[in-house]
C-alpha positions as CSV (number, residue, x, y, z in Angstrom):
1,X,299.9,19.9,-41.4
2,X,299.4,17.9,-44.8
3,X,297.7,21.0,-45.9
4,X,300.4,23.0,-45.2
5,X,303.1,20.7,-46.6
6,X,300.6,20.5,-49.8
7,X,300.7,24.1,-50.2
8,X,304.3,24.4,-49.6
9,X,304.7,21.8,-52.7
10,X,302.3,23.4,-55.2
11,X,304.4,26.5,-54.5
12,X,308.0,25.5,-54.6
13,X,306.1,23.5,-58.5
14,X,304.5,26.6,-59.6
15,X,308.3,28.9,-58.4
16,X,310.2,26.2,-60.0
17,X,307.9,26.3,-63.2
18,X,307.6,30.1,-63.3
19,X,312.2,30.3,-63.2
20,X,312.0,27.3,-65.9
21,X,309.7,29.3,-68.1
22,X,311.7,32.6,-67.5
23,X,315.0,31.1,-67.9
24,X,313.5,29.5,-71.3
25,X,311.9,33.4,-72.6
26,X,315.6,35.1,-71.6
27,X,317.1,32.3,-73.6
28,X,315.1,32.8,-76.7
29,X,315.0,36.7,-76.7
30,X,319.0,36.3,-76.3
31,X,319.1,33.7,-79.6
32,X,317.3,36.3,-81.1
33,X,319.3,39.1,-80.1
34,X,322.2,37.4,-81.0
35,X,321.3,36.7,-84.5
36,X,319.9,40.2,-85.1
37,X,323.7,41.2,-84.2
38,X,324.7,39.0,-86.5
39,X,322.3,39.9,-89.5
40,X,323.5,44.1,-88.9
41,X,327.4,42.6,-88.7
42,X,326.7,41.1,-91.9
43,X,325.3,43.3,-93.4
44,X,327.8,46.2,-92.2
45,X,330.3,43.8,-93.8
46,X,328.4,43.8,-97.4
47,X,327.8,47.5,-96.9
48,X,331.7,48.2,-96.9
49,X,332.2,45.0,-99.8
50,X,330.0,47.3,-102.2
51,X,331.5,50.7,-101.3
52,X,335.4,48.6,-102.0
53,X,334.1,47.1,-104.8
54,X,330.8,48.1,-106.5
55,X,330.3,52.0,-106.2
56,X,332.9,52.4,-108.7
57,X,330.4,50.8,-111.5
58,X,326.6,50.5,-109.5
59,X,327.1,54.2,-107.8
60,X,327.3,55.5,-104.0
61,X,323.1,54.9,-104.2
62,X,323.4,51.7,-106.0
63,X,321.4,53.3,-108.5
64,X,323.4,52.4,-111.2
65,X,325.6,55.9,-111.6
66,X,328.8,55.2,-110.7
67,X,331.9,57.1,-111.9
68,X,332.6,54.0,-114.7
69,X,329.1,53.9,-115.7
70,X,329.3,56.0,-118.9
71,X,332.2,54.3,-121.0
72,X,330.7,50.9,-119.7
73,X,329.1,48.8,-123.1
74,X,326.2,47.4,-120.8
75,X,324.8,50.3,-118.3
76,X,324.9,48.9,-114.7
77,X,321.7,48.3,-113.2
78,X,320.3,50.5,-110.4
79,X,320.8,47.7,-107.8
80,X,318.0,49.6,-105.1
81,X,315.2,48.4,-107.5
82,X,316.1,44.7,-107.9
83,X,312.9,43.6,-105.9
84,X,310.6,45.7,-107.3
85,X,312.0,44.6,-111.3
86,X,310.6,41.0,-110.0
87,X,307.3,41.8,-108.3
88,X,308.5,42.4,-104.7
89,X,310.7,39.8,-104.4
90,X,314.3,40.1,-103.5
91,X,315.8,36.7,-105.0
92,X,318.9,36.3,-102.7
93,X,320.6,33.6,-104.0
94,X,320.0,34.3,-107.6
95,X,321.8,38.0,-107.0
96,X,324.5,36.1,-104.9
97,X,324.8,33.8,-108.4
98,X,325.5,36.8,-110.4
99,X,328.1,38.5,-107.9
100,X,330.0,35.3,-107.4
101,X,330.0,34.9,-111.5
102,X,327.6,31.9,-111.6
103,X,324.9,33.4,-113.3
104,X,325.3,35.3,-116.7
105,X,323.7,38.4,-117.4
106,X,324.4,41.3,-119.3
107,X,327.4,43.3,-118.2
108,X,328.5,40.7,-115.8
109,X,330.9,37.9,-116.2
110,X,331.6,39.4,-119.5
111,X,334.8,41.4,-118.9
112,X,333.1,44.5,-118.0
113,X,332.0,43.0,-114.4
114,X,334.1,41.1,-112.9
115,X,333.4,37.1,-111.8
116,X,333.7,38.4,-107.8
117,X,334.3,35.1,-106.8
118,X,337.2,34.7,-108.2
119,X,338.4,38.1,-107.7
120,X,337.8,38.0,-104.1
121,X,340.2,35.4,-104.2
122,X,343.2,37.1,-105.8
123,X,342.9,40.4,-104.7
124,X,341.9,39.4,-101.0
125,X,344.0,36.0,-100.5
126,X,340.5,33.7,-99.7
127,X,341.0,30.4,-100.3
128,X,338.4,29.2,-98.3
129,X,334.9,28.9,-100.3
130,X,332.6,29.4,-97.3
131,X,334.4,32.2,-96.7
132,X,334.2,33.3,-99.9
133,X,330.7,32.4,-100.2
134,X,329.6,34.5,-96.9
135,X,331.3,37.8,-98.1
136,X,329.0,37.5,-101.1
137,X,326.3,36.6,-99.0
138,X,326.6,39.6,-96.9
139,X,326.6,41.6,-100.2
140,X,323.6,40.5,-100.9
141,X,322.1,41.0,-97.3
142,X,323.1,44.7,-97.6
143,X,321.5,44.8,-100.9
144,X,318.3,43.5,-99.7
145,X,318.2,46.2,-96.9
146,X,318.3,49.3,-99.8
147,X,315.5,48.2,-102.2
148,X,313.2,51.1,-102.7
């Protein structure tokens, strides 16, 4: 009988451990999933930031060929080769800098691009800078995903 009852024991520790560990790998791959929904909503978002906002200068490619490139006095910069113009590295928040206006380089934050930053805040009504800050953000992620 104590064999029995021993048996009975390992197995109710070895179903209990076996739901624990499964409960534990559902959890995990659902984190996951959920932030991979998150990374495509965000950069969905940035996607449709840069076709209101940048195609008009950087191009429907982002190559840098949009329909106010010519009578620009700095040329935009093809945006889908930022990565490989710094050996294969994408540098996120030094390209979320120069969006927001933080960082000067030619052409932006000059008058002929505009500090977005601040824009966003006038022409969308953001007051709030982490919202703010995430719109840029998800700029940038949408950028990151088109690098040639």
């Amino acid at each position: 009988m104590k064999s029995i009852n021993h048996k009975r024991r390992s197995f109710s520790h070895f179903v209990l451990a076996f739901l624990l560990i499964t409960g534990l790998a559902v959890f995990a791959f659902s984190c996951g999933e959920a932030t991979a929904i998150t990374e495509n909503t965000d950069i969905v978002e940035g996607s449709e930031w840069f076709t209101s906002y940048c195609i008009i200068c950087h191009g429907e490619n982002a190559d840098g060929k949009g329909n106010m490139a010519s009578i620009l006095n700095t040329l935009p910069l093809d945006l889908t080769s930022i990565a490989k113009r710094r050996n294969g590295v994408f540098p996120d928040s030094e390209i979320a800098k120069i969006i927001a206006g933080r960082e000067n380089v030619p052409g932006h934050s000059t008058g002929e691009m505009p500090a977005w930053w601040e824009t966003f805040k006038k022409s969308e009504g953001i007051t709030d800078e982490k919202v703010l800050q995430e719109k840029i953000d998800n700029i940038v992620a949408y950028l990151k995903t088109i690098q040639k």
